[in-house]
ROPADO-755453 format. One record per residue (C-alpha): residue in one letter; x, y, z; residue number from 1. Coordinates in nm, 3 decimals, decimal comma. Layout:
N
<rec><code>a</code><x>X</x><y>Y</y><z>Z</z><pos>NUM</pos></rec>
...
This chain:
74
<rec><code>x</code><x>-0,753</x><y>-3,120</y><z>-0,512</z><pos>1</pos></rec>
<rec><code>x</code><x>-1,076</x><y>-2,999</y><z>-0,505</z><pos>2</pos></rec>
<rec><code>x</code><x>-0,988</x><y>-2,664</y><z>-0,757</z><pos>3</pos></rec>
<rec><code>x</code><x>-0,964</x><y>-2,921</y><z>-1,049</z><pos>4</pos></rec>
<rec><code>x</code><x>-1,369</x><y>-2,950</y><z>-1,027</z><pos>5</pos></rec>
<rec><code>x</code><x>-1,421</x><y>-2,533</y><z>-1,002</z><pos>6</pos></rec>
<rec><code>x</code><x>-1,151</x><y>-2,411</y><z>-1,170</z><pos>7</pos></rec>
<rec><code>x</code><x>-1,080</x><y>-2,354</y><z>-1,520</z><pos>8</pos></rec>
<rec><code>x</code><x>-0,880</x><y>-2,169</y><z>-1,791</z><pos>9</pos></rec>
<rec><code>x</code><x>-1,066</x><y>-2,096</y><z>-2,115</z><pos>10</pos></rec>
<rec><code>x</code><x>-0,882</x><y>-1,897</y><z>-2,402</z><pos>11</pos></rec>
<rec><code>x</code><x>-1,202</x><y>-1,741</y><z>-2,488</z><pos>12</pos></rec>
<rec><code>x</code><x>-1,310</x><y>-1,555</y><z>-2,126</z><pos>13</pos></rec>
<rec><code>x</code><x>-1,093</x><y>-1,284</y><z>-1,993</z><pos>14</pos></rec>
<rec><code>x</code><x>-0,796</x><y>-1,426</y><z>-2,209</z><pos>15</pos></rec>
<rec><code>x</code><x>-0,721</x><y>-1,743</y><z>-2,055</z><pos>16</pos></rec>
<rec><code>x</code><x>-0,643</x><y>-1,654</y><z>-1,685</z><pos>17</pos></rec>
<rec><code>x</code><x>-0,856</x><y>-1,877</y><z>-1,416</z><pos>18</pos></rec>
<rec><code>x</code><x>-1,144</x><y>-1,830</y><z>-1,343</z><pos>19</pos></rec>
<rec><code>x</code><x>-1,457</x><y>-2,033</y><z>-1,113</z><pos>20</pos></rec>
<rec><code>x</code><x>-1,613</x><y>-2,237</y><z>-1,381</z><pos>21</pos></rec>
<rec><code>x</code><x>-1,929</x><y>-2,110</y><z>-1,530</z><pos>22</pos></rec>
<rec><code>x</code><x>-1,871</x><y>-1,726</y><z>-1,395</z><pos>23</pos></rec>
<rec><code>x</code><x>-1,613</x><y>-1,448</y><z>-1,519</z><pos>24</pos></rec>
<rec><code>x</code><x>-1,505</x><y>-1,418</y><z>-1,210</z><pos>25</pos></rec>
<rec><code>x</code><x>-1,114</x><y>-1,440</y><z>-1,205</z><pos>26</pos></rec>
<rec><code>x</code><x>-0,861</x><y>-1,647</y><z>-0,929</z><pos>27</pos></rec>
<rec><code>x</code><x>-0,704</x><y>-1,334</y><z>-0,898</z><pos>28</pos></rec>
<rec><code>x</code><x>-0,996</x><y>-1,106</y><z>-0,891</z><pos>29</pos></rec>
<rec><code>x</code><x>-1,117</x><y>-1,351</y><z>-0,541</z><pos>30</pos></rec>
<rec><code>x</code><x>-0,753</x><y>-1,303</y><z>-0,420</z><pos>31</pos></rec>
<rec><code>x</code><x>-0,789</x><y>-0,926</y><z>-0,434</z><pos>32</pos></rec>
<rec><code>x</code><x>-1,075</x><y>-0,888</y><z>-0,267</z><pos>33</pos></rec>
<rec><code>x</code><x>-0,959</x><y>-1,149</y><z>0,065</z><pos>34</pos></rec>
<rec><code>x</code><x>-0,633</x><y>-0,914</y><z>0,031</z><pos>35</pos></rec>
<rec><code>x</code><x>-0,825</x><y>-0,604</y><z>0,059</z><pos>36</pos></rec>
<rec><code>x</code><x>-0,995</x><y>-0,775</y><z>0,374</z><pos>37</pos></rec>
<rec><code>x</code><x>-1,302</x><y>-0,878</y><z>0,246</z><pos>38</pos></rec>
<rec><code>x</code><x>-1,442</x><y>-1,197</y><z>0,427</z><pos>39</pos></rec>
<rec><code>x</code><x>-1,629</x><y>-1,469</y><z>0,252</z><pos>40</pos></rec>
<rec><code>x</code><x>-2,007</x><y>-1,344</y><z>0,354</z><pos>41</pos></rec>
<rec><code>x</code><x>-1,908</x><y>-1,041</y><z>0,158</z><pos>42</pos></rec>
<rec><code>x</code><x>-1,804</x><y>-1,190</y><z>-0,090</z><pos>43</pos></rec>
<rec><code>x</code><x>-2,071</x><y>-1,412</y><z>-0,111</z><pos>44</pos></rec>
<rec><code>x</code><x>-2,290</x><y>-1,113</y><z>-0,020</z><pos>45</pos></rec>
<rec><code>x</code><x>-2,197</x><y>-0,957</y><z>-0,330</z><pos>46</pos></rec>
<rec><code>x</code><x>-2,099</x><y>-1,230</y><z>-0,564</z><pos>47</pos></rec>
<rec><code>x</code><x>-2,410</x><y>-1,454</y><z>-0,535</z><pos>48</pos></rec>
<rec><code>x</code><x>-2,308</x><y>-1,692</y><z>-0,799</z><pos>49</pos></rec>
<rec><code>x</code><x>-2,025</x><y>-1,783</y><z>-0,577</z><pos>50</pos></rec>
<rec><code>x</code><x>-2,006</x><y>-2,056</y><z>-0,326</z><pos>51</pos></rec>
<rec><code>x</code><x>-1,742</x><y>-2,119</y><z>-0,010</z><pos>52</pos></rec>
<rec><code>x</code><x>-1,630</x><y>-2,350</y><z>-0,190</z><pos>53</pos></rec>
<rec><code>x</code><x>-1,534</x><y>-2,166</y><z>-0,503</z><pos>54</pos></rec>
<rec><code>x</code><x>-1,330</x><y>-1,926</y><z>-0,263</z><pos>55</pos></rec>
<rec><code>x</code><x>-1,157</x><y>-2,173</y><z>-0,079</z><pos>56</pos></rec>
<rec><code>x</code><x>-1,118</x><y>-2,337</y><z>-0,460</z><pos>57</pos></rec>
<rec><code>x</code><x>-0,969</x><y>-2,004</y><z>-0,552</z><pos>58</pos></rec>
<rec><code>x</code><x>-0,714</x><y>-2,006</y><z>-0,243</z><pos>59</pos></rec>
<rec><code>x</code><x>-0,607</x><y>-2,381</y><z>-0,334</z><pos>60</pos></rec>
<rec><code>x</code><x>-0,565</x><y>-2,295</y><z>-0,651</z><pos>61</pos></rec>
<rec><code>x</code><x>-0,312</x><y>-2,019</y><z>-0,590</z><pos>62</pos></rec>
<rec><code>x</code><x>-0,135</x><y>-2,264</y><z>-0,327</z><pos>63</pos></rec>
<rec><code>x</code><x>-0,120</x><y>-2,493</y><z>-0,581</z><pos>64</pos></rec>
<rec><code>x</code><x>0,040</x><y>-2,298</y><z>-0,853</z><pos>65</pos></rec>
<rec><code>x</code><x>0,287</x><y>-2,114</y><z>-0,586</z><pos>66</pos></rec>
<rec><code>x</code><x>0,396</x><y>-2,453</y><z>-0,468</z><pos>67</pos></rec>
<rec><code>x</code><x>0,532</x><y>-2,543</y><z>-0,791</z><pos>68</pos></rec>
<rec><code>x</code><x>0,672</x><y>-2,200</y><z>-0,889</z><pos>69</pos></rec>
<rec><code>x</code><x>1,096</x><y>-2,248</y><z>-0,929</z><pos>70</pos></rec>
<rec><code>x</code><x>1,282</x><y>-1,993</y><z>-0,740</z><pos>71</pos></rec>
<rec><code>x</code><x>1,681</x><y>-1,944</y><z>-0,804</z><pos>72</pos></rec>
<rec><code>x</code><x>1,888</x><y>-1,763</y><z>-0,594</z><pos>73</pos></rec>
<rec><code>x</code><x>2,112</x><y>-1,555</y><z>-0,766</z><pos>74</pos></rec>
């Protein structure tokens, strides 16, 4: 799981959601901007401190967490 390594949650920066290690930059802020149809190489383009790995971190991540979400029918 290579997230572990790029991904962490930290009370004290944006209030404890995730976020690529040593940035501000959110797991959900990435995820909005593939969503809105941005590729990597704009990202990158624009977030320089970002690496293809930190996105694909990002995407894991969110796999990661979905895949052990509970869902009850009702």
């Amino acid at each position: 799981m290579r997230y572990k390594e790029r991904i962490e949650i930290n009370p004290d920066v944006l209030v404890g959601k995730p976020i690529i290690k040593g940035t501000r930059i959110s797991v959900e802020f990435i995820l909005e901007l593939l969503a809105n149809g941005w590729d990597t190489e704009q990202i990158l383009k624009n977030y320089p401190q970002l690496t293809k790995d930190d996105i694909l971190a990002a995407i894991e991540y969110s796999l990661q967490v979905l895949k052990e979400e509970k869902v009850f029918a009702i």
